[in-house]
C-alpha positions in Angstrom: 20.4 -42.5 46.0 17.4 -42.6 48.2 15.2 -45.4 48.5 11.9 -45.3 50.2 11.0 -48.0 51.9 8.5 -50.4 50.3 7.7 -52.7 53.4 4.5 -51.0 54.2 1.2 -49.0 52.0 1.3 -46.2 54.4 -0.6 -42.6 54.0 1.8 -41.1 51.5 2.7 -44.0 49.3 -0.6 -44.4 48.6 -1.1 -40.6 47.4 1.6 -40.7 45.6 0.7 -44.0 43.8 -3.0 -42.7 43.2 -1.9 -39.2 41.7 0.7 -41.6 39.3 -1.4 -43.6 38.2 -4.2 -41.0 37.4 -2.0 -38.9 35.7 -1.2 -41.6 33.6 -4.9 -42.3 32.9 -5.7 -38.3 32.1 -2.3 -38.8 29.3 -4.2 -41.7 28.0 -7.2 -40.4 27.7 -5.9 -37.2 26.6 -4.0 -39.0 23.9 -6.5 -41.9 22.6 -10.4 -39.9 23.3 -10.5 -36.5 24.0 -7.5 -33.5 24.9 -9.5 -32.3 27.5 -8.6 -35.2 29.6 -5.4 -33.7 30.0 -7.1 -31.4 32.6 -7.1 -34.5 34.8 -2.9 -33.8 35.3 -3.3 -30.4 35.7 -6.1 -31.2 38.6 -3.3 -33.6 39.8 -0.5 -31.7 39.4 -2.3 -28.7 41.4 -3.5 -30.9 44.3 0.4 -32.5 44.7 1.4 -28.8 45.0 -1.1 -28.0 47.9 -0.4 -30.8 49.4 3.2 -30.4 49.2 3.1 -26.7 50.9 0.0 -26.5 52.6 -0.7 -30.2 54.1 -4.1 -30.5 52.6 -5.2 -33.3 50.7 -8.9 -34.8 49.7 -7.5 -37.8 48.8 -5.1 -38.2 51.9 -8.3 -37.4 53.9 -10.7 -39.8 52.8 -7.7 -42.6 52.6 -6.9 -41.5 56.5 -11.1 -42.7 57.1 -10.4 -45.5 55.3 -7.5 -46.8 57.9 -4.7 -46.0 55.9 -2.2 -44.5 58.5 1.1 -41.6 58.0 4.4 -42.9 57.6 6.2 -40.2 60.4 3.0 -39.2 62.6 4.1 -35.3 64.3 
């Protein structure tokens, strides 16, 4: 079982905790106001996938100008 380390809110954590918790807002939205809110995950979903394969991420970038800093830097 892997484990990631919880000690710090680096770069990636935070991604992945924003693109969680907004794909949780788009299924409650979806669900409770309006289907097209589920567009919202498939934005999400998309983005994780480019950032996954290609390295490019919005949100990564303006978090980065914020001061938030990569867990391994290359």
């Amino acid at each position: 079982m892997f484990l990631a380390s919880t000690k710090s809110w680096y770069l990636e954590r935070v991604v992945y905790f924003i693109a969680g918790l907004f794909s949780l807002v788009g299924v409650s939205l979806g669900t409770f106001v309006s289907p097209w809110w589920y567009l919202l995950n498939l934005l999400v979903g998309v983005n994780l996938v480019v950032f996954s394969t290609v390295g490019f991420c919005p949100m990564a970038i303006l978090l980065n100008k914020l001061g938030f800093e990569p867990k391994v830097k290359d």
